[in-house]
The first five atom37 places (N, CA, C, CB, O) and aatype in JSON, in Angstrom:
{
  "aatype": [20, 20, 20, 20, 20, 20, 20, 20, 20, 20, 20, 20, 20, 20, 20, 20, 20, 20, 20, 20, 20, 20, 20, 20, 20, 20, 20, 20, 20, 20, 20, 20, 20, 20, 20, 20, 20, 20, 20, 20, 20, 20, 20, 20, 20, 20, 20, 20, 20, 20, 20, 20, 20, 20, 20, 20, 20, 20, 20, 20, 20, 20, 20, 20, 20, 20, 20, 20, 20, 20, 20, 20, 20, 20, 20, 20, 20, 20, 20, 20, 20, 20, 20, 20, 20, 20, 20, 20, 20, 20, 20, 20, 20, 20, 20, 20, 20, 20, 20, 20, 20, 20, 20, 20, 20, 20, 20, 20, 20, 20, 20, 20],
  "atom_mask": [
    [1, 1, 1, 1, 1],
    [1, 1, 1, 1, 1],
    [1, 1, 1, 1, 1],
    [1, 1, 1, 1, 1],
    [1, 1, 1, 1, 1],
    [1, 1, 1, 1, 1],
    [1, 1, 1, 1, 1],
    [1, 1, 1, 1, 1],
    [1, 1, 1, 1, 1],
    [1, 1, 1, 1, 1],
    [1, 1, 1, 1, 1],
    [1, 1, 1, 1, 1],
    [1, 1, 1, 1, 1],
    [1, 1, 1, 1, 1],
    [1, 1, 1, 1, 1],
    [1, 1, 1, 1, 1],
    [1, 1, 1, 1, 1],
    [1, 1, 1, 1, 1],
    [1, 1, 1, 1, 1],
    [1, 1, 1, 1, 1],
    [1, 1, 1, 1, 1],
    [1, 1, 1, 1, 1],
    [1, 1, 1, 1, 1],
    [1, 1, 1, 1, 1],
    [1, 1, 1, 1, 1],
    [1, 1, 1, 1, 1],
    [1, 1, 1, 1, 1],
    [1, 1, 1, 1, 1],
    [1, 1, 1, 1, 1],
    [1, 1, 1, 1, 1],
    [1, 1, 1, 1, 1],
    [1, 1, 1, 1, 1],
    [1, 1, 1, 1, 1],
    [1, 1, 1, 1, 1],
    [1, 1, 1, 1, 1],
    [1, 1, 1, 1, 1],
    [1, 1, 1, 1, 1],
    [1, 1, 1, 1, 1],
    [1, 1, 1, 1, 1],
    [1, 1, 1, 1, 1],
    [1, 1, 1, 1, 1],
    [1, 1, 1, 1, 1],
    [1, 1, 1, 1, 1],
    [1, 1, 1, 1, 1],
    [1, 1, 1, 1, 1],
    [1, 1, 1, 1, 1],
    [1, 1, 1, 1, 1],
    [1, 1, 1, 1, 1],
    [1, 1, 1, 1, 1],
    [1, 1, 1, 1, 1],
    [1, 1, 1, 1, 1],
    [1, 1, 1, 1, 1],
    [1, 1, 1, 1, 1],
    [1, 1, 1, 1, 1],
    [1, 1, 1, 1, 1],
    [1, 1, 1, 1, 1],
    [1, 1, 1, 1, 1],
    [1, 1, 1, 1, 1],
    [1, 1, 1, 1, 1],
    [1, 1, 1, 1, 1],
    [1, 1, 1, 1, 1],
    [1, 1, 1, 1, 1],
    [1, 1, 1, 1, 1],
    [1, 1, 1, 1, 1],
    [1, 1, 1, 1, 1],
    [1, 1, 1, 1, 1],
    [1, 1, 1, 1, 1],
    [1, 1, 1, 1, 1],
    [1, 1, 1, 1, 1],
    [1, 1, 1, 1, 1],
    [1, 1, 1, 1, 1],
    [1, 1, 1, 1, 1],
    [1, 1, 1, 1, 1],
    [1, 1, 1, 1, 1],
    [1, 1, 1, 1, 1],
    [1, 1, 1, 1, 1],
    [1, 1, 1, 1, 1],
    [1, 1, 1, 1, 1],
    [1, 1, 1, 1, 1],
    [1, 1, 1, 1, 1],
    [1, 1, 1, 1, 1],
    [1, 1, 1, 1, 1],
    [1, 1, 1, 1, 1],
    [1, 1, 1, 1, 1],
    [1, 1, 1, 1, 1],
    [1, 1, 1, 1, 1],
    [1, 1, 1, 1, 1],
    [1, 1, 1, 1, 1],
    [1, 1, 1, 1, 1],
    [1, 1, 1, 1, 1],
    [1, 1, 1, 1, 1],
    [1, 1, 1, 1, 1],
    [1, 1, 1, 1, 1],
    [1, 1, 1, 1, 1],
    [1, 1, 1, 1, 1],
    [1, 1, 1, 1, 1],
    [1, 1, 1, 1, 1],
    [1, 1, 1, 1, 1],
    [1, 1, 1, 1, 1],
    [1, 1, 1, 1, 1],
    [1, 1, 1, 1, 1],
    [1, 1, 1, 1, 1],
    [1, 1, 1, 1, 1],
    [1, 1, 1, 1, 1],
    [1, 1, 1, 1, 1],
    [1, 1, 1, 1, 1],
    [1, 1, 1, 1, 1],
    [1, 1, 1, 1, 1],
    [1, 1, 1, 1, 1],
    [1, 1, 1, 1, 1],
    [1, 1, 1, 1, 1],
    [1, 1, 1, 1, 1]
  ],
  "atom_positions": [
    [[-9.75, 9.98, -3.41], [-10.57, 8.82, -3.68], [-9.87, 7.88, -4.66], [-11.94, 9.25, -4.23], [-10.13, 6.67, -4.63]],
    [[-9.04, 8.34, -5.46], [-8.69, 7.8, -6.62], [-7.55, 6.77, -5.99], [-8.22, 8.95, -7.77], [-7.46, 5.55, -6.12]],
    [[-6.56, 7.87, -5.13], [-5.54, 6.81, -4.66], [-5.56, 6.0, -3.88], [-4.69, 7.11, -4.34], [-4.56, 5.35, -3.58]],
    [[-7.16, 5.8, -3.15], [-7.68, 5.12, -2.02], [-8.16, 3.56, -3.44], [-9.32, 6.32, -0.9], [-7.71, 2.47, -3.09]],
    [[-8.66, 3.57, -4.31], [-8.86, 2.64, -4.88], [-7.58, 1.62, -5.74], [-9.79, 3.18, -5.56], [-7.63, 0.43, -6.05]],
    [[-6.39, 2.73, -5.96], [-5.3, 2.31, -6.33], [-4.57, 1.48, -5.82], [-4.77, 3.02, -6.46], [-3.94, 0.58, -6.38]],
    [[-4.66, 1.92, -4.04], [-4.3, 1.34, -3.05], [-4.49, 0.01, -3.24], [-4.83, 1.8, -2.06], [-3.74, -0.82, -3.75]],
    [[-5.9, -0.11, -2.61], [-7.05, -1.5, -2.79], [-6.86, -2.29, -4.0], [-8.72, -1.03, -2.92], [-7.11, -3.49, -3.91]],
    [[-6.49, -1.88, -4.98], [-5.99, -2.64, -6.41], [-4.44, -3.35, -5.88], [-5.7, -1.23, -7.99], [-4.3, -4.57, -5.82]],
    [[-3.74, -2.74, -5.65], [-2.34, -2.78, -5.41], [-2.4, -3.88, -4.25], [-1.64, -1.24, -4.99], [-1.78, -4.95, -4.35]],
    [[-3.2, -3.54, -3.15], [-3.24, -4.65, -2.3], [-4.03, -6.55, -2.52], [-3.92, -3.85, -1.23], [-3.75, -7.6, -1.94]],
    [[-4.99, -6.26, -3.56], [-5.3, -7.5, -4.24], [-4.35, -8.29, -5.26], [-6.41, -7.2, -4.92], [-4.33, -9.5, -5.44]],
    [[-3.4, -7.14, -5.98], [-2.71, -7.92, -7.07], [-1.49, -7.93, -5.7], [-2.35, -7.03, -8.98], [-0.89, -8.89, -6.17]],
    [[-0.91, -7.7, -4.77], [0.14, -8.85, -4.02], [-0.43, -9.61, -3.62], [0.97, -8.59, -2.95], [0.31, -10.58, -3.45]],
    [[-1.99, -9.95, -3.14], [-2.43, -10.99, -2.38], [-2.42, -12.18, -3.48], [-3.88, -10.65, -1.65], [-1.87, -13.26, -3.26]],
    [[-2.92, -11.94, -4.41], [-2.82, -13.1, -5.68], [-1.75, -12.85, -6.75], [-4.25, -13.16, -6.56], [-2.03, -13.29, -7.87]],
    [[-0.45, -12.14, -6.59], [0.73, -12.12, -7.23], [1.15, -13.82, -7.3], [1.8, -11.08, -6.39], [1.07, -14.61, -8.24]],
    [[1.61, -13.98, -5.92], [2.2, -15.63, -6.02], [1.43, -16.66, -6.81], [2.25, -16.34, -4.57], [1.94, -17.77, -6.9]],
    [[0.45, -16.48, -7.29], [-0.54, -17.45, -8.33], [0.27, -16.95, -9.44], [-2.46, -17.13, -8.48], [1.06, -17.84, -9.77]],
    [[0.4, -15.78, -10.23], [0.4, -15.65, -11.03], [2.08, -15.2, -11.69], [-0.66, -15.02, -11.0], [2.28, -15.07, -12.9]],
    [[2.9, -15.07, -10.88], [4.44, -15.12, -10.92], [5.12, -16.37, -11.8], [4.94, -15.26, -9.36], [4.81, -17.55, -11.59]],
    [[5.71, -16.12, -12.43], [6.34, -17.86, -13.05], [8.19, -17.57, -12.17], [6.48, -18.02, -15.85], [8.89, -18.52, -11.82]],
    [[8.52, -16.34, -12.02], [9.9, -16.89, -11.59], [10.27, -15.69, -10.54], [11.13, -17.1, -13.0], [9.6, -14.66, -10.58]],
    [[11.54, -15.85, -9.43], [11.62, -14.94, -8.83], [12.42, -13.81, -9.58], [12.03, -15.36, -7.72], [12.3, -12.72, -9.02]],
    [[13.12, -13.81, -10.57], [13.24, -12.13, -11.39], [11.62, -11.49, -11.71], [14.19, -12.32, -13.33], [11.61, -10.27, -11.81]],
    [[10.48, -12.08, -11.84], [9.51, -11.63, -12.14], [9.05, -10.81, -10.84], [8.71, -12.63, -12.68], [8.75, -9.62, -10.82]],
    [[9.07, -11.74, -9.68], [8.68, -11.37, -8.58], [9.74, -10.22, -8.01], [8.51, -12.6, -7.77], [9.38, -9.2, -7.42]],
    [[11.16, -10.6, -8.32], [11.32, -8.89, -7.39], [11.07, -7.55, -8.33], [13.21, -8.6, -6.74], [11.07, -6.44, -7.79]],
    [[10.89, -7.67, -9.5], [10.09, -6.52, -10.6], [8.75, -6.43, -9.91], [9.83, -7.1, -12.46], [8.43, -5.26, -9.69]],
    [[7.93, -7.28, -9.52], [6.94, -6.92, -8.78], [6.92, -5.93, -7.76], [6.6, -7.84, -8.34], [6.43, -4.81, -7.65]],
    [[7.69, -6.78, -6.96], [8.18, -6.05, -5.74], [8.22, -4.51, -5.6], [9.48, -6.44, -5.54], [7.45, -3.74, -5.03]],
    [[9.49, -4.28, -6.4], [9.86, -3.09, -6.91], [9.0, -1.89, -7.69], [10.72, -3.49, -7.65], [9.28, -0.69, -7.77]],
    [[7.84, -2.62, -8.26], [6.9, -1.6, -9.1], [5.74, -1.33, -8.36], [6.42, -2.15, -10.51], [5.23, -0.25, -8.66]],
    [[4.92, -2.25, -7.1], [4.24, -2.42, -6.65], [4.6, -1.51, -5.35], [4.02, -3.62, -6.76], [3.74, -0.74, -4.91]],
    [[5.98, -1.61, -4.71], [6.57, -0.37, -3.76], [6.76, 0.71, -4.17], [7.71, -0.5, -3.23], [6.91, 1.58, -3.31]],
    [[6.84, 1.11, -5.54], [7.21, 2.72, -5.7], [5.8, 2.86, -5.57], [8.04, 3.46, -7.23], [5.45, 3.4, -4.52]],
    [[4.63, 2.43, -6.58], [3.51, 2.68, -6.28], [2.71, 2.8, -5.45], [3.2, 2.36, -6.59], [1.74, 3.54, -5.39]],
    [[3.19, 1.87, -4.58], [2.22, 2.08, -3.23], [2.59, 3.53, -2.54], [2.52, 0.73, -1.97], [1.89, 4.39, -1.99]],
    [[3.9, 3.45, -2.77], [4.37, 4.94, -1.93], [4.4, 6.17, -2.31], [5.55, 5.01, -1.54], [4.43, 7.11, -1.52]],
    [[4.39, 6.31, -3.81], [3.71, 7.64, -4.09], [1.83, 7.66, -4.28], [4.47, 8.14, -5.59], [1.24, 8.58, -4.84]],
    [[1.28, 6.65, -3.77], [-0.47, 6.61, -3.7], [-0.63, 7.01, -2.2], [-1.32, 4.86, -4.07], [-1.57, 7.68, -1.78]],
    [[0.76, 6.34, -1.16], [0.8, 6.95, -0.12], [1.05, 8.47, 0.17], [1.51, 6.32, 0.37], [0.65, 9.15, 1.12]],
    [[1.71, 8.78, -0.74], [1.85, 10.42, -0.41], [0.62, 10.95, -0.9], [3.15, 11.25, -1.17], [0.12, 11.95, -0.4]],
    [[0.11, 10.34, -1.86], [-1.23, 10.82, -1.82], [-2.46, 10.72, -1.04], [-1.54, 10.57, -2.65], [-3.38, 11.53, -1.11]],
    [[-2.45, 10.04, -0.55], [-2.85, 9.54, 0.64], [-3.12, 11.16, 1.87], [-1.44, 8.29, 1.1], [-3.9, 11.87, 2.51]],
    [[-2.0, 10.93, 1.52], [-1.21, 11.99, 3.02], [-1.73, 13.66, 2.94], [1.04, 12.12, 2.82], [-2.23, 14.4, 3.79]],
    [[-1.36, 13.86, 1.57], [-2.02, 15.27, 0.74], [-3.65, 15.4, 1.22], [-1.98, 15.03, -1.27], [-4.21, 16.46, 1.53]],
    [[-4.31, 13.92, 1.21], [-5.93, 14.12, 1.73], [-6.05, 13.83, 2.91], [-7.02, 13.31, 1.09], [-7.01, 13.24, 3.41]],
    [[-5.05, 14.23, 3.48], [-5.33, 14.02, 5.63], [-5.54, 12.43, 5.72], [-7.38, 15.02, 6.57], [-6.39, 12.15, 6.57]],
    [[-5.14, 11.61, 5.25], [-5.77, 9.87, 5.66], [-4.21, 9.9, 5.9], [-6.72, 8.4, 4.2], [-3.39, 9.61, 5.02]],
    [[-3.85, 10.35, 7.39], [-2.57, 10.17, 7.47], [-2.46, 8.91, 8.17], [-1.88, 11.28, 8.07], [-1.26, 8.61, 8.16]],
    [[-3.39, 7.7, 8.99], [-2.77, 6.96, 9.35], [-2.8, 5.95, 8.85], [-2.83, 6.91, 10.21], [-2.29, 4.94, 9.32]],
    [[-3.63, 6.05, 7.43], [-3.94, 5.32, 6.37], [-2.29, 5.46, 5.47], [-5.46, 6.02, 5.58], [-1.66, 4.51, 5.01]],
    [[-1.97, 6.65, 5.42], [-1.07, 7.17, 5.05], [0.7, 6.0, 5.09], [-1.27, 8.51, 5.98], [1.53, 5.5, 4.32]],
    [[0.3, 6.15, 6.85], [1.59, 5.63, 7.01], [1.62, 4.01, 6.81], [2.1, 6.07, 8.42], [2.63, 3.38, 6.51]],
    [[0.11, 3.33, 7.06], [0.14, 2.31, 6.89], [0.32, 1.64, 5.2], [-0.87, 2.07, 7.62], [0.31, 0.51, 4.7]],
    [[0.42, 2.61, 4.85], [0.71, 2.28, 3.17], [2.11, 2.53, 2.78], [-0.2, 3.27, 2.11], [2.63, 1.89, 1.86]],
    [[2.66, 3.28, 3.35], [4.13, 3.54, 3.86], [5.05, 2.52, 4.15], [4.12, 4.19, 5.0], [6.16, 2.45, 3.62]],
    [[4.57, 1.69, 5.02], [5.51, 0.75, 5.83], [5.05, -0.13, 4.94], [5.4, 0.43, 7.5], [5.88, -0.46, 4.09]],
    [[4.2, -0.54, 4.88], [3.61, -1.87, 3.49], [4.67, -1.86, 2.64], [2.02, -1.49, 2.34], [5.47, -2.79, 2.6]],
    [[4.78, -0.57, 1.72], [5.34, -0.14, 0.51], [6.56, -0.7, 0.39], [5.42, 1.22, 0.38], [6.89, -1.65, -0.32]],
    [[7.38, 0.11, 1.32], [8.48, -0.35, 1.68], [9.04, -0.95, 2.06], [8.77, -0.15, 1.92], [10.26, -0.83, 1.91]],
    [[8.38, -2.2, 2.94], [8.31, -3.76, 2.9], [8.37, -4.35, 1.68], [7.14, -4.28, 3.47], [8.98, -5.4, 1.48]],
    [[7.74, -3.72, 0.8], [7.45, -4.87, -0.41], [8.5, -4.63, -1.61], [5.75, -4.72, -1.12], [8.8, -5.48, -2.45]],
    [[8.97, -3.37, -1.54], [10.07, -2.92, -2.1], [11.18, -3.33, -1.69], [10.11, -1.81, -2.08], [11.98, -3.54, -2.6]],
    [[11.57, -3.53, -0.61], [13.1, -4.09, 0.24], [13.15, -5.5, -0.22], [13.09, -4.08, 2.21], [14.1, -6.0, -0.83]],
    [[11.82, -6.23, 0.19], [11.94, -7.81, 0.3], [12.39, -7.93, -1.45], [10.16, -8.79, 0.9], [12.79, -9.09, -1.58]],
    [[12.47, -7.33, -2.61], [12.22, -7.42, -4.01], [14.03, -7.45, -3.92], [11.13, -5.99, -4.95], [14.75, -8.07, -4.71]],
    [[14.42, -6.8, -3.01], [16.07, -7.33, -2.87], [16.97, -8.39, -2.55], [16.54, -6.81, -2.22], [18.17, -8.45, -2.82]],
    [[16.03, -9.54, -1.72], [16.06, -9.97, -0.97], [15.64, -11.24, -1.81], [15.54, -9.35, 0.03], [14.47, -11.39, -2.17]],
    [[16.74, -12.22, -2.13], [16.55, -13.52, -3.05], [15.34, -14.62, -2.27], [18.28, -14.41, -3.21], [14.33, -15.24, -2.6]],
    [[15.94, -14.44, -1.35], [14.75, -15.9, -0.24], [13.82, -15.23, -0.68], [14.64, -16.18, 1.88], [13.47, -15.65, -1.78]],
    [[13.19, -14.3, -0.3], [12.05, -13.89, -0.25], [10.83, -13.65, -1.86], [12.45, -12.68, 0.53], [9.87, -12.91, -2.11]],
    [[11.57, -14.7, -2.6], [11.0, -14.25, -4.37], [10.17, -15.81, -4.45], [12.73, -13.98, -6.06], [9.35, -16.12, -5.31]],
    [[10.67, -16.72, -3.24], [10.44, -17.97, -3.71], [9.65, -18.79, -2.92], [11.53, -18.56, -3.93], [10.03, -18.43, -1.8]],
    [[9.02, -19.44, -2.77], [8.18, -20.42, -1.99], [7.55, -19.76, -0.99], [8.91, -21.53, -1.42], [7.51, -18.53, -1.0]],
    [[7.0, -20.46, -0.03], [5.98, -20.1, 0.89], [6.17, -18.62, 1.39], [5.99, -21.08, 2.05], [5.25, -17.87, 1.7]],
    [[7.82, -18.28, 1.41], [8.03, -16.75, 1.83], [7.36, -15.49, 1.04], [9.53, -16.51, 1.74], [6.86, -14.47, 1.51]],
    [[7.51, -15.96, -0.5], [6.39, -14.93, -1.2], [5.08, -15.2, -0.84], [6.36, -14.95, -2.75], [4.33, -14.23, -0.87]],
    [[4.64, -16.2, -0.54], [3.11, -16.32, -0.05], [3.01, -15.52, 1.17], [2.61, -17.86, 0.28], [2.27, -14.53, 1.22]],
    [[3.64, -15.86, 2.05], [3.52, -15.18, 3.36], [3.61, -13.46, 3.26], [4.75, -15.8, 4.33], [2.77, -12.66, 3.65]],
    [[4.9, -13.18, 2.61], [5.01, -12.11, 2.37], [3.98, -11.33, 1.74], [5.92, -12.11, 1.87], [3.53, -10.39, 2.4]],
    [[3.34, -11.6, 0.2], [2.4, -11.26, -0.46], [1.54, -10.54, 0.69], [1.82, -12.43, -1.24], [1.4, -9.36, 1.03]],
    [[0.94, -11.97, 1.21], [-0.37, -11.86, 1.8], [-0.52, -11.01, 2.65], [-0.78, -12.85, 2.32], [-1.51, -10.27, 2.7]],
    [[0.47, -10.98, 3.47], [0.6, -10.11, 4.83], [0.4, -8.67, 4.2], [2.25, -10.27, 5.73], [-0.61, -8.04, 4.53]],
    [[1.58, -7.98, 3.07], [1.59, -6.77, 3.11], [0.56, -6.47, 1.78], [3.09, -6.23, 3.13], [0.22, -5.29, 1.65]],
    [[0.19, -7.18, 1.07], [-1.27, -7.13, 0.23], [-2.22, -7.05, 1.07], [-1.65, -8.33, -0.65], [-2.88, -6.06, 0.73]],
    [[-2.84, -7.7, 2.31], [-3.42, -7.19, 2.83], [-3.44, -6.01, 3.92], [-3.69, -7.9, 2.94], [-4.47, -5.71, 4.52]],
    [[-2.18, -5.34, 4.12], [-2.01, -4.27, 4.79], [-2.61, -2.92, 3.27], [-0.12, -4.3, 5.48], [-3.31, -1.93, 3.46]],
    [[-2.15, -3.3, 2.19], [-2.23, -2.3, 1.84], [-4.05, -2.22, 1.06], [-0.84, -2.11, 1.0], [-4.43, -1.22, 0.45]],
    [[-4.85, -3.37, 1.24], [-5.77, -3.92, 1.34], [-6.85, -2.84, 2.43], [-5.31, -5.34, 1.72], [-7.73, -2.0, 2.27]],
    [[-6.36, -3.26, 3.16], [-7.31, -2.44, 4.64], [-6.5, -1.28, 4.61], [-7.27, -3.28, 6.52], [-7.31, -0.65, 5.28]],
    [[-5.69, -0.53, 4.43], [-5.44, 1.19, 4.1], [-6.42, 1.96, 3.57], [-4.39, 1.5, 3.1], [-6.98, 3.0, 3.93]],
    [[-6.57, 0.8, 2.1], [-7.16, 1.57, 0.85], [-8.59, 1.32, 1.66], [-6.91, 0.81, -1.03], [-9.39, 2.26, 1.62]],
    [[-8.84, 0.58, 2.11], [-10.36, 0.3, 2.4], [-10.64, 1.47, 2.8], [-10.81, -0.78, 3.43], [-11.09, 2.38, 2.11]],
    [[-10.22, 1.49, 4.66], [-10.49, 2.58, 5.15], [-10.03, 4.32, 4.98], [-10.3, 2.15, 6.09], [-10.19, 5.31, 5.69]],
    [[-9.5, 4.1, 3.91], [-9.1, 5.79, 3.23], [-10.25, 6.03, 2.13], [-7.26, 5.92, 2.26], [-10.2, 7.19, 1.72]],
    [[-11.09, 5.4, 1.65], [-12.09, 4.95, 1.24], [-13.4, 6.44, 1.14], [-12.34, 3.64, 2.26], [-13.52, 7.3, 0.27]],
    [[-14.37, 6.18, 2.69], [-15.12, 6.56, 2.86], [-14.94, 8.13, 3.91], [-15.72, 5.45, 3.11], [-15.81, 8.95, 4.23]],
    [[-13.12, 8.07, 4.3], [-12.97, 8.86, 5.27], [-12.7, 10.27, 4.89], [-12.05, 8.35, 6.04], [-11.79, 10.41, 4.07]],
    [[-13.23, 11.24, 5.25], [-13.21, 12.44, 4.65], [-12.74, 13.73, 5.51], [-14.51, 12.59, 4.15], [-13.55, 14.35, 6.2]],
    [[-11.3, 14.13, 5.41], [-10.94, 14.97, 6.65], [-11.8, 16.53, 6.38], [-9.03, 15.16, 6.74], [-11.72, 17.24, 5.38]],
    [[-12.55, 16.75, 7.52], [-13.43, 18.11, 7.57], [-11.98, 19.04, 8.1], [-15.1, 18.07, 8.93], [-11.32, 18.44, 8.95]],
    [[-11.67, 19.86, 7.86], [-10.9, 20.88, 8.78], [-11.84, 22.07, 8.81], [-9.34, 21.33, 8.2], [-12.27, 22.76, 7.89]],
    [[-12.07, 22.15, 10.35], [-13.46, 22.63, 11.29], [-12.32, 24.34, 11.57], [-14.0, 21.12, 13.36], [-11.18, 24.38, 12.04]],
    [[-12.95, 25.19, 11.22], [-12.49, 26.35, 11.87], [-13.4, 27.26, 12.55], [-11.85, 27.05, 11.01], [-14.31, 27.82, 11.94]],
    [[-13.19, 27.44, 13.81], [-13.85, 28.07, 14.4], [-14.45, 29.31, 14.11], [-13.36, 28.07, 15.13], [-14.16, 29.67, 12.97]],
    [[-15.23, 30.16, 14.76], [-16.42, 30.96, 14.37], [-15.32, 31.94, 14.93], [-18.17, 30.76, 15.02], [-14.67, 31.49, 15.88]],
    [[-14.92, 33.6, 14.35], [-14.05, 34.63, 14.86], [-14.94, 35.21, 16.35], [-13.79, 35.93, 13.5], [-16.11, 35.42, 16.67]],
    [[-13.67, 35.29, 16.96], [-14.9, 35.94, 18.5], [-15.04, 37.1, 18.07], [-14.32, 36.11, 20.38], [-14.22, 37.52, 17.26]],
    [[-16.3, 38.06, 18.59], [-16.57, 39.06, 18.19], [-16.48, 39.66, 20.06], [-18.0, 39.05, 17.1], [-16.85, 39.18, 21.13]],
    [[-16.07, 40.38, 19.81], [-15.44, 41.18, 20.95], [-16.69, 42.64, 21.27], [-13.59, 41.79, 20.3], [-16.46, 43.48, 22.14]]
  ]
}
């Protein structure tokens, strides 16, 4: 539950990062702190069966971590685009890892 809200945090502060950035060294530190995090909240994730929540926090992560290498991508409309897109991927992860609760169902022993 915990890393399902971390998520959802993580995915609001990239959606409104580009408001609040003054330069692109700021923004690929973003990048970079916002991808390790997402991806070890993803392994946590993974530990509570929300595996396709899992992976979708995965590929986010690591999107947002790569692009933090990546000079174009610190500056103008590309951090907007960028932000938004994978802030809201990691946005709707956290959502739906949320309320979802893996049962592992084991069957009744046959009695012979």
């Amino acid at each position: 539950m915990m890393s399902a809200l971390i998520v959802i945090v993580l995915g609001v502060w990239m959606m409104l990062s580009p408001l609040v950035i003054p330069s692109a060294a700021v923004a690929s530190w973003n990048s970079w702190i916002v991808g390790m995090l997402g991806a070890f909240n993803g392994a946590r994730l993974q530990r509570a069966h929300n595996v396709w929540q899992a992976t979708l926090t995965y590929i986010a992560s690591a999107c947002i971590f790569v692009a933090g290498f990546i000079p174009r991508l610190q500056v103008g409309d590309e951090l907007v685009g960028r932000s938004i897109i994978f802030g809201a991927l990691l946005f709707i992860a956290g959502i739906c890892s949320l309320g979802y609760r893996h049962q592992v169902g084991h069957p009744a022993p046959r009695i012979n």
